[in-house]
C-alpha positions as CSV (number, residue, x, y, z in Angstrom):
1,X,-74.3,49.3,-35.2
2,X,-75.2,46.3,-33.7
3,X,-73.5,42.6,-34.3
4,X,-70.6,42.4,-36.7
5,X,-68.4,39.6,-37.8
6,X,-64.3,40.8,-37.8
7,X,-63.9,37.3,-38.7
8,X,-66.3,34.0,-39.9
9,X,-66.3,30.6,-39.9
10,X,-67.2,28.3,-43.0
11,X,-71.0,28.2,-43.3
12,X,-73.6,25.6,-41.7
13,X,-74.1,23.8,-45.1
14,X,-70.5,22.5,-45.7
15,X,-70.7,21.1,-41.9
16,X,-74.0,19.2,-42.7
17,X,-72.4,18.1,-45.5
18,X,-69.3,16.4,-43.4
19,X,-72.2,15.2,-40.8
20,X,-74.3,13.0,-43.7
21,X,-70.7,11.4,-44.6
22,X,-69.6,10.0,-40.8
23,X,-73.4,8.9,-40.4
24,X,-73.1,6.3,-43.2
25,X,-69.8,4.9,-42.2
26,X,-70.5,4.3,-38.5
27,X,-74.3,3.0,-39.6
28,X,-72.3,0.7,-41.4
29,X,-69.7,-0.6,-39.2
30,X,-72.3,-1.0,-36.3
31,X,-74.3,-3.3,-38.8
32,X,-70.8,-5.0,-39.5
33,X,-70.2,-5.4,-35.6
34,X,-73.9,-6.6,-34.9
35,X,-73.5,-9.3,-37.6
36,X,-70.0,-10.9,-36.8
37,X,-69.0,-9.9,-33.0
38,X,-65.6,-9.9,-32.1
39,X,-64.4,-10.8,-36.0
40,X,-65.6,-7.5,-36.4
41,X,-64.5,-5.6,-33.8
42,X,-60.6,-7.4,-34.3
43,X,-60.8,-6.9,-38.1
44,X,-61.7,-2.8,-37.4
45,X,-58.7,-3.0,-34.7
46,X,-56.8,-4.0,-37.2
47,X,-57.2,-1.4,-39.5
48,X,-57.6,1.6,-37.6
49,X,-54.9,0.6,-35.1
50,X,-53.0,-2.1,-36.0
51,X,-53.8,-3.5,-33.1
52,X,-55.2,-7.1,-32.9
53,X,-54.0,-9.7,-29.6
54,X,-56.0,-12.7,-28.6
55,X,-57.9,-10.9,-25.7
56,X,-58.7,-6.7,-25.8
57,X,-58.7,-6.8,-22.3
58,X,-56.3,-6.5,-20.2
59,X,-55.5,-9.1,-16.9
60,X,-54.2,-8.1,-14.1
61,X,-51.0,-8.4,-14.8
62,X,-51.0,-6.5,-17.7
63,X,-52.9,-3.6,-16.4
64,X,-49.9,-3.2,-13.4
65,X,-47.2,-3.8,-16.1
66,X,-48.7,-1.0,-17.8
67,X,-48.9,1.3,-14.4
68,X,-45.3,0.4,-13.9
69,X,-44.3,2.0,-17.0
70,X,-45.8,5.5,-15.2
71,X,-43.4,7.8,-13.7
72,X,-44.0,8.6,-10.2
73,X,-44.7,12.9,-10.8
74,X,-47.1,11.3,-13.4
75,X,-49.3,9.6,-10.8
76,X,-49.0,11.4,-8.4
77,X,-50.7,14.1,-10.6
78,X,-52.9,11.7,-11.4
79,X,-54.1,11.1,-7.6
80,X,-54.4,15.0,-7.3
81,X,-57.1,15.4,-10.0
82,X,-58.9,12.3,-9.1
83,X,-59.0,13.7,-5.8
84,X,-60.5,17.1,-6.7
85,X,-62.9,15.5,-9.2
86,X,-64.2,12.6,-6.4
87,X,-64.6,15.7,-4.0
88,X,-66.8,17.3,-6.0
89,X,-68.8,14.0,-7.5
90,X,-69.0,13.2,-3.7
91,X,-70.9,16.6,-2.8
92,X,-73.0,16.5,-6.2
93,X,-74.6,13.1,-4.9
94,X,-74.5,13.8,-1.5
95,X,-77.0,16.6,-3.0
96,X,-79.7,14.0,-4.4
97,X,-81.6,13.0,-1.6
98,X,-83.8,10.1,-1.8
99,X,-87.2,11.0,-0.7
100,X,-91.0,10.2,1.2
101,X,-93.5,12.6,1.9
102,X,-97.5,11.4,2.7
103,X,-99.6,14.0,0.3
104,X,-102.8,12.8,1.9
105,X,-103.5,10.6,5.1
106,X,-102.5,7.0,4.3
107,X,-101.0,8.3,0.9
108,X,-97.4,7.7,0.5
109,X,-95.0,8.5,-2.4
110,X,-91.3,8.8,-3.1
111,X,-88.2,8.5,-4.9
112,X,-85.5,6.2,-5.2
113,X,-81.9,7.4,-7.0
114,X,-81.0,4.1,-7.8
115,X,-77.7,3.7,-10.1
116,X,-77.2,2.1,-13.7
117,X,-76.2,-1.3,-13.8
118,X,-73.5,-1.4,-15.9
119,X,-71.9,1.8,-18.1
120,X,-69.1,1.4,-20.6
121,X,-66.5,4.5,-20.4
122,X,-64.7,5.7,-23.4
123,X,-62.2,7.2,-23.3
124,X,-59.9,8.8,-26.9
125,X,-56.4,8.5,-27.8
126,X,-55.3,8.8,-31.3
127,X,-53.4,12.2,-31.6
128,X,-53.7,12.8,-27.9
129,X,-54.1,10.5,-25.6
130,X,-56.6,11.9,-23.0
131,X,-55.7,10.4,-19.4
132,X,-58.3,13.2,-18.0
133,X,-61.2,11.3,-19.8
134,X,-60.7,8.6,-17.6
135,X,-60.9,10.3,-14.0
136,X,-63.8,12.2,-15.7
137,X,-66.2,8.8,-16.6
138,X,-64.4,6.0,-14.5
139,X,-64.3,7.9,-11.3
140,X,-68.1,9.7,-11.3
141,X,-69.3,6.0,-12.4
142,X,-67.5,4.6,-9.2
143,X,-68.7,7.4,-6.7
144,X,-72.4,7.1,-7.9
145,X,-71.6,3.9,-7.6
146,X,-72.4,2.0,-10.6
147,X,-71.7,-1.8,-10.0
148,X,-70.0,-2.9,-13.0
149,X,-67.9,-0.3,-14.9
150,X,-65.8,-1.3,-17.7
151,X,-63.1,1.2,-19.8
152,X,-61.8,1.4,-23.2
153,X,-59.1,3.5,-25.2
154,X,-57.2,2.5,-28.3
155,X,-53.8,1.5,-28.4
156,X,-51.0,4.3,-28.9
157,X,-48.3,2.9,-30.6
158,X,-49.6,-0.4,-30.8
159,X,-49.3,-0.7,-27.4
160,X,-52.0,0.3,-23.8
161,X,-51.2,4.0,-22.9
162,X,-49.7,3.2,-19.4
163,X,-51.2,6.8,-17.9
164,X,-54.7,5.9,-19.5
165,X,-54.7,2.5,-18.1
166,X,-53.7,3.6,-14.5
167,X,-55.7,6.2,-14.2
168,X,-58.7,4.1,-15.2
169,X,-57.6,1.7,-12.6
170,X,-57.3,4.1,-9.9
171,X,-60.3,5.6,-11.2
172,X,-62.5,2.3,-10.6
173,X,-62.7,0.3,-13.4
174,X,-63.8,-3.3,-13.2
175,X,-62.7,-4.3,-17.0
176,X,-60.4,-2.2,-18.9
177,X,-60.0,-3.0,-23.1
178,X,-57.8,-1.7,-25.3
179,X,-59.9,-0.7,-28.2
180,X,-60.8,2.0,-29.7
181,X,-63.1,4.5,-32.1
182,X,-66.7,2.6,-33.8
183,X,-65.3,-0.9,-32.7
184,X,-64.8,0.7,-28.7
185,X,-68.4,1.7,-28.2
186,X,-70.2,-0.6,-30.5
187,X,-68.5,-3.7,-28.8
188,X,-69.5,-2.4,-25.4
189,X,-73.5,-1.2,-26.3
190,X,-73.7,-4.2,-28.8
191,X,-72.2,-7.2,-27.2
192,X,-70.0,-9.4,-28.8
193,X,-69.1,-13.2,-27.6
194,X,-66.1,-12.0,-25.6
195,X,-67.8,-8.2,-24.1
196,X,-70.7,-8.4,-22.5
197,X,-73.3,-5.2,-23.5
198,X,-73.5,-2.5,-21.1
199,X,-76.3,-0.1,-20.0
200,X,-75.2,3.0,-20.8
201,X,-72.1,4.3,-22.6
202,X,-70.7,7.5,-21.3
203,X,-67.3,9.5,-22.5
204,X,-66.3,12.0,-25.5
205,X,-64.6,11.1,-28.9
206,X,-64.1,12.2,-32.3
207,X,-66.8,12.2,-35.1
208,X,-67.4,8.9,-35.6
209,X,-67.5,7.8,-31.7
210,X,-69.7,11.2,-31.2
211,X,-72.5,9.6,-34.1
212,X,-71.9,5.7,-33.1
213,X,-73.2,7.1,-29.6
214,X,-76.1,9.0,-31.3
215,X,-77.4,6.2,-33.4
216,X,-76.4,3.3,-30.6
217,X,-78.8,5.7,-28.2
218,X,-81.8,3.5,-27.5
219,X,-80.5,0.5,-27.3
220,X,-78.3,2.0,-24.2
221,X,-78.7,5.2,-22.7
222,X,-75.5,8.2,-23.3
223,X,-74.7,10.9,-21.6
224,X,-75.1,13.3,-24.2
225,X,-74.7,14.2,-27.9
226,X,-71.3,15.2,-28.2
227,X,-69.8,16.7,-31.3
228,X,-66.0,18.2,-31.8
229,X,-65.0,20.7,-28.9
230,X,-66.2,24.2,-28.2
231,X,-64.6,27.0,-27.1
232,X,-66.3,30.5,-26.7
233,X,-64.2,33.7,-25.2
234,X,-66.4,36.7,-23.7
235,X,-64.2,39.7,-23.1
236,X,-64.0,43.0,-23.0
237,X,-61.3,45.6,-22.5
238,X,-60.4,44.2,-19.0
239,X,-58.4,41.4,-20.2
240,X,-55.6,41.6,-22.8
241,X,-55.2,40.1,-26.3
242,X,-52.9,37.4,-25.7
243,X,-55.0,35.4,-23.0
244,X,-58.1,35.6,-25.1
245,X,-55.8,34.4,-28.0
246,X,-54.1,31.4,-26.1
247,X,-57.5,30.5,-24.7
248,X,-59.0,30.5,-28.2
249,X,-56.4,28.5,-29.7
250,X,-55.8,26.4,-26.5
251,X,-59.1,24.5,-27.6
252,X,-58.5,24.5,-31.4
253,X,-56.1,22.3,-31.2
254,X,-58.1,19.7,-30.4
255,X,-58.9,19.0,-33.4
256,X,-59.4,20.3,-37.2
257,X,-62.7,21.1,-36.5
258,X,-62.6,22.4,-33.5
259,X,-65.2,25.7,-33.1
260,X,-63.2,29.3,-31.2
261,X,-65.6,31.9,-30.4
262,X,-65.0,35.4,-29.5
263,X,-67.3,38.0,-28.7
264,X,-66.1,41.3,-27.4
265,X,-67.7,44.5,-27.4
266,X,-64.4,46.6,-27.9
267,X,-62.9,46.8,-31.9
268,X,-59.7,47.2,-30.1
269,X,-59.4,44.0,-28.4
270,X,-60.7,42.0,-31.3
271,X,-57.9,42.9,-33.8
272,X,-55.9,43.0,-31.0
273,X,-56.6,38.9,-30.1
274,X,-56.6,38.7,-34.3
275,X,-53.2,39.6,-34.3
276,X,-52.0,37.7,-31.2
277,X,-53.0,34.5,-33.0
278,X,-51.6,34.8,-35.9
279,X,-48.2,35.7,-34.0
280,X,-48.8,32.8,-31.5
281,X,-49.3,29.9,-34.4
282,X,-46.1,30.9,-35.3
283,X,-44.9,29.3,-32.3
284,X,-47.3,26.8,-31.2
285,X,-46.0,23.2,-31.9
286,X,-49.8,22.2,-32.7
287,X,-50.2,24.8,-35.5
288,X,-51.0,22.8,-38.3
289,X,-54.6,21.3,-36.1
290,X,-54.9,24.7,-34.8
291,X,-54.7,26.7,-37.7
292,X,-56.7,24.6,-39.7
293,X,-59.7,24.9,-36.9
294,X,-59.2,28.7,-36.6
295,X,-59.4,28.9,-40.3
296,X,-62.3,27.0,-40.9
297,X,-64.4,26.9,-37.5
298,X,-63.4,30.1,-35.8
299,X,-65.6,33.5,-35.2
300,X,-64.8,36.8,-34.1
301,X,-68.2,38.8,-33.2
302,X,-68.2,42.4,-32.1
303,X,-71.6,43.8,-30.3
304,X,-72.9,46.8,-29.0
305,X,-73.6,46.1,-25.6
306,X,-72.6,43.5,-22.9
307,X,-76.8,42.9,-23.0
308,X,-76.0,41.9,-26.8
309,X,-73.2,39.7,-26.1
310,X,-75.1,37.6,-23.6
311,X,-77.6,37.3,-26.3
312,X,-75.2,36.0,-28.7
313,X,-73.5,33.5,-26.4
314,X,-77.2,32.0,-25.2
315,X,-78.0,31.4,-29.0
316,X,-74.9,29.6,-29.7
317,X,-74.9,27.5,-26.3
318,X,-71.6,26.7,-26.4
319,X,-69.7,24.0,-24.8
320,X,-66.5,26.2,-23.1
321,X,-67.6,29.5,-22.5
322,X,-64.4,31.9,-20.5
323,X,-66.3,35.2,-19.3
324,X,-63.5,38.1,-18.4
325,X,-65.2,41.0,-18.6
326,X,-65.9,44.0,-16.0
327,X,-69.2,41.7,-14.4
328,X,-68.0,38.0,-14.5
329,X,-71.1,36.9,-11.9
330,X,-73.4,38.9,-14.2
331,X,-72.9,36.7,-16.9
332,X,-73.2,33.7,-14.5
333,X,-76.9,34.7,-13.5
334,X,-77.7,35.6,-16.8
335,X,-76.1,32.6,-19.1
336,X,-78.4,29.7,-19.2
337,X,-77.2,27.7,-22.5
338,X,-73.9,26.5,-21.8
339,X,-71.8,23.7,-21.2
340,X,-69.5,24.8,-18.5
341,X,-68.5,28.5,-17.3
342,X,-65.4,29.6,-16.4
343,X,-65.1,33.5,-14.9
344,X,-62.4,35.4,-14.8
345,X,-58.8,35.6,-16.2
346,X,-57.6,33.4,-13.0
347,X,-59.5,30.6,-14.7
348,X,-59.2,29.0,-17.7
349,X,-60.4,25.3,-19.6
350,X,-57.5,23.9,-19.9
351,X,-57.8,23.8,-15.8
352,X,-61.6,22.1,-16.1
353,X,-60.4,19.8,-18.6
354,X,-57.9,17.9,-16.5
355,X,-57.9,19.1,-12.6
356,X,-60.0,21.7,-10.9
357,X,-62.9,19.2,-10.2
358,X,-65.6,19.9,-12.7
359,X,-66.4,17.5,-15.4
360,X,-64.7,18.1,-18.7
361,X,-67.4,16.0,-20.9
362,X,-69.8,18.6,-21.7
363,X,-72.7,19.3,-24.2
364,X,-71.8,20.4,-28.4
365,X,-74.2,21.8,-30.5
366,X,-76.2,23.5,-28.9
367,X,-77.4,20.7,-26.4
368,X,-76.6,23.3,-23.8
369,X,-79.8,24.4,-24.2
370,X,-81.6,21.1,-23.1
371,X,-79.0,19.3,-21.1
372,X,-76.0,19.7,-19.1
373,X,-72.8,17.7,-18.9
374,X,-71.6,14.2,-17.4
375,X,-72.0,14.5,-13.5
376,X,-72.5,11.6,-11.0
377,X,-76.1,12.5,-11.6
378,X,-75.8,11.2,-14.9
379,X,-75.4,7.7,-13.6
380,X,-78.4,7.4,-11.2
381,X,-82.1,7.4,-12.3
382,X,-85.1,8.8,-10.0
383,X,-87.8,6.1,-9.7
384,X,-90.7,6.9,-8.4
385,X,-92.8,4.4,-5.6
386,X,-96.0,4.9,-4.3
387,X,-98.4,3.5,-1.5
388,X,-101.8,3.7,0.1
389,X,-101.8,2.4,3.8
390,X,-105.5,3.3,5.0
391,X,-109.1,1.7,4.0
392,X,-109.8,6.0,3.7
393,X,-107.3,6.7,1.8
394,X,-107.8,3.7,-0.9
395,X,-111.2,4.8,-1.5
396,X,-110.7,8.4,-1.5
397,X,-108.1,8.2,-4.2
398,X,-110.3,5.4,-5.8
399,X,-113.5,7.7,-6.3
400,X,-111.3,11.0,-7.7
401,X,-108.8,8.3,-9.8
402,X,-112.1,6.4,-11.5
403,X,-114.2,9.6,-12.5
404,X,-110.7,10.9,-14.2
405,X,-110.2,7.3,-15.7
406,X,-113.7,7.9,-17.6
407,X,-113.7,11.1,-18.5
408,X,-110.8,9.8,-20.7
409,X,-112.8,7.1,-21.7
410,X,-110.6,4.6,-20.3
411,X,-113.1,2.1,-18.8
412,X,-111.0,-0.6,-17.8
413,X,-108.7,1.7,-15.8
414,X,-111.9,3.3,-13.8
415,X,-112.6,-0.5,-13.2
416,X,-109.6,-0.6,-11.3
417,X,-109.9,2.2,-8.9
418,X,-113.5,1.3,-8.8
419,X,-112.5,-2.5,-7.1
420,X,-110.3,-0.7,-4.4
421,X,-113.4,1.7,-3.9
422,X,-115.8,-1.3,-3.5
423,X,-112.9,-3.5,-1.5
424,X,-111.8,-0.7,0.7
425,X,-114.7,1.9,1.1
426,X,-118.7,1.9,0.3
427,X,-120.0,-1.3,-0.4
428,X,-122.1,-2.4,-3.7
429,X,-121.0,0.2,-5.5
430,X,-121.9,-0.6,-9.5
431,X,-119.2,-0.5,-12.2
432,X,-118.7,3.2,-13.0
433,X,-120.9,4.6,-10.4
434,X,-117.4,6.0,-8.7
435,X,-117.3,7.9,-11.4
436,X,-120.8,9.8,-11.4
């Protein structure tokens, strides 16, 4: 029979089509923020927000104002994820190891993790305001540590989100703005006479932050290409209808074009989880994102074999991917185009996105396949170093690194091996006789 569709999402074409429009306005408005600075950024604050005070960031003062305004179950919630998400940011960085190893007598070589300098963090409000973004950048930023972190959200109801602001606090933060969408992360990789440009810009966002991100890459680094979430559900007849359903629509409503996966390899359960959603948008108070995601971005794929179904989910590489099926640690050996996995009916996203410990910013569109998410590693690059601490070793090296220099043609590179040869090792040798 092979792989069938019980139910299909709107084709690739109609996406590209949304894509090409976002691209012009955010190449746009970065030309616009580039050009005038902070008139720019205040003027798009203005109209996106209806937000536009003296200063975008926030003093001390303001920023424990804002964290009095938290309720005390609030942050203490708060402090439990952080501390599950610094454990395991901790043990990812205790696992990069600096290292020096001599290859040859008197040849030395190694590598440094040193951290980025300065990293903006993003981190979206709008419809929902997500505090879990900024334990997620903030606090990975801080245990790599970075030196100079600095945080931005928009405004909810013209005003700092009080959770978002302590959390980035707690979380590390040296500067914390209250801005948001094209404006946040242009201001921050751009520079403007008030924020001074950062290194890298981390943290997820709708379309437009998702593309300002992609074309700002370059002039900073990112931490990945992110588009709208993914959610992928890989079950069979182990697991019932109405958790594959809530974890489908769970993710949908993040947003109206949010892509929900299922592949199953049981007829049953896929009407089954058909029918459980339409019964649970009845219900759920987010139906009208929800449905709209579902209608136009969702998929429900029937294959053969569990073999088949690990082929399907490796070609789409999706960001979420909840295995509850009869081998939940066969898929995790298999899979290896992903953002995250989450095995068995004990898990679920909902748990990586705010608490367990794992990072919730993860690769979209099929960037699994070359990348995985934000992780403390994210924040540190590996330099290399290299030294030669013997007379032997100097023209050793020398003799092998001229003859390869030439055969390349590269004369004046042969030259340079060839003065450590004639400094270090056999004397009078001619130019590019090293290399005969």
């Amino acid at each position: 029979m092979g792989i069938k569709f019980l139910k299909k999402s709107k084709p690739e074409s109609e996406r590209v089509e949304d894509d090409a429009k976002v691209r012009m306005t955010v190449e746009e408005t970065l030309k616009d923020i580039e050009l005038r600075g902070d008139v720019a950024v205040k003027a798009l604050s203005q109209k996106f927000d209806g937000y536009a005070p003296e200063n975008f960031q926030l003093n001390e003062s303001q920023i424990l104002a804002a964290i009095q305004k938290v309720s005390r179950r609030d942050m203490e919630d708060i402090k439990f994820a952080q501390t599950q998400i610094r454990r395991f940011a901790e043990e990812q960085k205790a696992s990069m190891k600096d290292i020096e190893v001599e290859t040859v007598p008197g040849v030395i070589l190694g590598h440094k993790n040193i951290p980025v300098q300065s990293v903006g963090c993003y981190v979206p409000g709008g419809k929902f305001p997500m505090v879990a973004s900024a334990h997620m950048s903030v606090l990975t930023a801080s245990v790599a540590g970075v030196p100079r972190i600095i945080a931005s959200a928009p405004p909810v109801n013209g005003e700092p989100h009080p959770a978002i602001v302590a959390a980035m606090h707690m979380a590390g933060a040296n500067e914390i703005y209250v801005l948001g969408g094209i404006q946040a992360v242009g201001a921050m990789a751009i520079g403007t006479e008030t924020i001074k440009s950062v290194d890298m810009l981390v943290g997820p966002g709708n379309a437009f932050v998702a593309e300002a991100k992609r074309q700002l890459f370059g002039r900073v680094g990112i931490d990945l290409f992110a588009g709208p979430t993914e959610t992928m559900v890989i079950a069979d007849l182990t697991v019932d209808p109405e958790i594959c359903a809530t974890d489908l629509l769970g993710q949908a409503e993040h947003g109206y074009n949010s892509p929900a996966c299922m592949i199953t390899n049981s007829d049953k359960l896929a009407n089954d989880t058909l029918s459980e959603i339409h019964r649970l948008l009845e219900r759920l108070p987010t139906r009208e994102t929800a449905e709209a995601s579902w209608r136009d971005y969702g998929d429900i794929i029937i294959c053969d074999s569990h073999e088949e179904m690990l082929q399907v989910a490796n070609d789409m590489s999706y960001e979420h991917v909840q295995v509850m099926t009869d081998r939940d640690d066969w898929y995790l050996e298999k899979m290896h185009s992903y953002g995250a996995l989450f095995l068995g009916p004990r898990t679920n996203v909902a748990n990586g996105d705010k608490v367990i410990g794992t990072n919730h910013t993860l690769p979209t569109k099929k960037a699994g396949r070359y990348t995985g998410g934000l992780w403390v590693g994210k924040y540190l690059k590996t330099h290399s170093y290299q030294k030669i601490i013997t007379d032997e070793a100097a023209t050793l090296i020398g003799e092998y690194g001229s003859r390869l220099c030439m055969l390349e043609g590269f004369v004046g590179h042969a030259e340079q091996c060839n003065v450590r040869v004639r400094r270090y090792g056999r004397k009078n040798i001619a130019y590019g006789t090293a290399a005969e």
